[in-house]
C-alpha positions in Angstrom: 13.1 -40.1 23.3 10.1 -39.5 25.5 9.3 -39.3 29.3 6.6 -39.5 31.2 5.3 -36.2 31.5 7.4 -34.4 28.8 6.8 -33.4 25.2 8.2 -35.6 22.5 11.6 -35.5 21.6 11.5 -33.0 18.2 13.9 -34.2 15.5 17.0 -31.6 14.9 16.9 -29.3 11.8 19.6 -31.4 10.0 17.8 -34.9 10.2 16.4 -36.4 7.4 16.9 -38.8 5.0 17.4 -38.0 1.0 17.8 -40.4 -2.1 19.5 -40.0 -5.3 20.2 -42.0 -8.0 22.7 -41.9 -11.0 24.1 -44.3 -14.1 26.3 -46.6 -13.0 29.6 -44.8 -15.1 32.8 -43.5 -13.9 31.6 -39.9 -13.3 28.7 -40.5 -11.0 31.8 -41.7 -8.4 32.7 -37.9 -8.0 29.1 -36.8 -8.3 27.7 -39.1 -5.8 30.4 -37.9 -3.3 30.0 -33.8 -3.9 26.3 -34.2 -3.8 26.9 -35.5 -0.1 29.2 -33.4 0.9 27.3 -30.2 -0.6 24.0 -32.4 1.4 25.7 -32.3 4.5 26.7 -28.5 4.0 23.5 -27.5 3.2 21.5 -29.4 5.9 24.0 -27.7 8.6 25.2 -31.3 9.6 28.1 -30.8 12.5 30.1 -33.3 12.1 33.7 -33.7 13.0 36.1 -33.1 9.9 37.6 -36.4 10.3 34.4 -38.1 10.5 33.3 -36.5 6.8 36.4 -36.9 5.3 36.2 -40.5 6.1 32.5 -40.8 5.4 33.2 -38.7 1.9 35.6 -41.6 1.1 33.3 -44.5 1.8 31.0 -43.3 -0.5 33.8 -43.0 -3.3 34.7 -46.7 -2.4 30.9 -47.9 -2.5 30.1 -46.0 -5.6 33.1 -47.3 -7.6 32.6 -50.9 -6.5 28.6 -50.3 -7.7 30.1 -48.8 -11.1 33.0 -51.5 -11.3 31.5 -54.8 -10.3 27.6 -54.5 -11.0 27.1 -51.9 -13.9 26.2 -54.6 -16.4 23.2 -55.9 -14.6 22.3 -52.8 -12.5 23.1 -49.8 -14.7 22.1 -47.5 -12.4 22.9 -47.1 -8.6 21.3 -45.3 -5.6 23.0 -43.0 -3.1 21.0 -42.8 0.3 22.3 -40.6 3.1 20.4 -40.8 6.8 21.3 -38.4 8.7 20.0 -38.5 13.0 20.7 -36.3 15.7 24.3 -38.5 16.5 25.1 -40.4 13.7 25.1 -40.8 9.9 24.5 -43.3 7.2 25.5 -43.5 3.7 24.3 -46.8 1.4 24.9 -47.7 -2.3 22.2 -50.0 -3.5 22.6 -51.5 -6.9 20.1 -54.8 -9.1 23.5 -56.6 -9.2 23.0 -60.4 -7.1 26.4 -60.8 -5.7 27.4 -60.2 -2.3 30.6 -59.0 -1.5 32.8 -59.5 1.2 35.5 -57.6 2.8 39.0 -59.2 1.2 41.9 -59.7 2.9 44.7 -57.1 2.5 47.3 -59.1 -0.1 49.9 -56.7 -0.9 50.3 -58.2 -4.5 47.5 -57.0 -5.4 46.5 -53.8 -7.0 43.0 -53.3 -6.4 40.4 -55.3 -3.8 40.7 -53.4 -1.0 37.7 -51.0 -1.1 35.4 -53.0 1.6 38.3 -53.7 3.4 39.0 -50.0 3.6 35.3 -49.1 4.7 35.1 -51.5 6.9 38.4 -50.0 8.9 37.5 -46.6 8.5 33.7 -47.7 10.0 35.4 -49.6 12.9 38.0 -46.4 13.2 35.4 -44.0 13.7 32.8 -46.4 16.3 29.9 -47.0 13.3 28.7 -50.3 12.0 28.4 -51.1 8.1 26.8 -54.2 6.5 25.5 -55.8 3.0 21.9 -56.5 3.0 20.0 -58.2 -0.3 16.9 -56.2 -1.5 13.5 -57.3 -2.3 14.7 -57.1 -6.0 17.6 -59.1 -5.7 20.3 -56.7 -5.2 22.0 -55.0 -2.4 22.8 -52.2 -0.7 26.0 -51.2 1.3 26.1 -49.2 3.8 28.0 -47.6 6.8 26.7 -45.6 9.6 29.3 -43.2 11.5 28.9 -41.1 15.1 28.8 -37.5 13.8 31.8 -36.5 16.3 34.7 -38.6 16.8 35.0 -40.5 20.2 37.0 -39.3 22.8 
């Protein structure tokens, strides 16, 4: 933010925005969450506990839906993490065409749930999350969280 009359607005130590990719198998679900976790650690990020934990999980959900439902036409996915002065934002972008939606909870099922669930824990914690296609084709999901909880 700027005023008249003021210096610029300098971004914090801990903003910054880093990319990483990884096969779309199994193991990169784990990977792809420690590597934000140990990102967030390492840039100093204070964020709330809650918020992290939550976040942490939302990229296990993204990752496994990249490695579940789009590994055979996208065999690699892509782990973005934004990070601002207030807020955070994770995305999984895979090649894979199809959109997904959030499914409704049916407690038959076994499985489904995994937009669902980042959908509530975004709308829990005051963020926003969304599907957008790439220029490619594919997608990217992502969810952007408040780094400390509201009151």
């Amino acid at each position: 933010m700027e005023s008249r009359g003021s210096v610029p607005a300098r971004p914090v130590s801990y903003e910054g925005v880093w990319r990483f990719t990884a096969p779309a198998v199994d193991a990169s679900v784990p990977r792809a969450r420690h590597a934000v976790r140990d990102l967030l650690n390492r840039q100093g990020v204070p964020i709330d506990t809650d918020i992290a934990e939550g976040l942490l999980l939302i990229v296990s959900e993204l990752a496994t839906n990249a490695v579940k439902h789009a590994a055979l036409l996208s065999p690699e996915l892509a782990v973005e993490v934004a990070v601002g002065a207030e807020w955070v934002r994770v995305s999984v972008e895979d090649n894979h065409p199809y959109r997904p939606t959030a499914l409704e909870t049916d407690h038959g099922q076994t499985g489904g749930r995994g937009l669902l669930l980042v959908r509530e824990i975004t709308r829990e914690a005051g963020g926003a999350c969304d599907v957008q296609q790439t220029a490619r084709g594919g997608k990217i999901i992502w969810a952007a969280l408040p780094l400390f909880a509201r009151p």
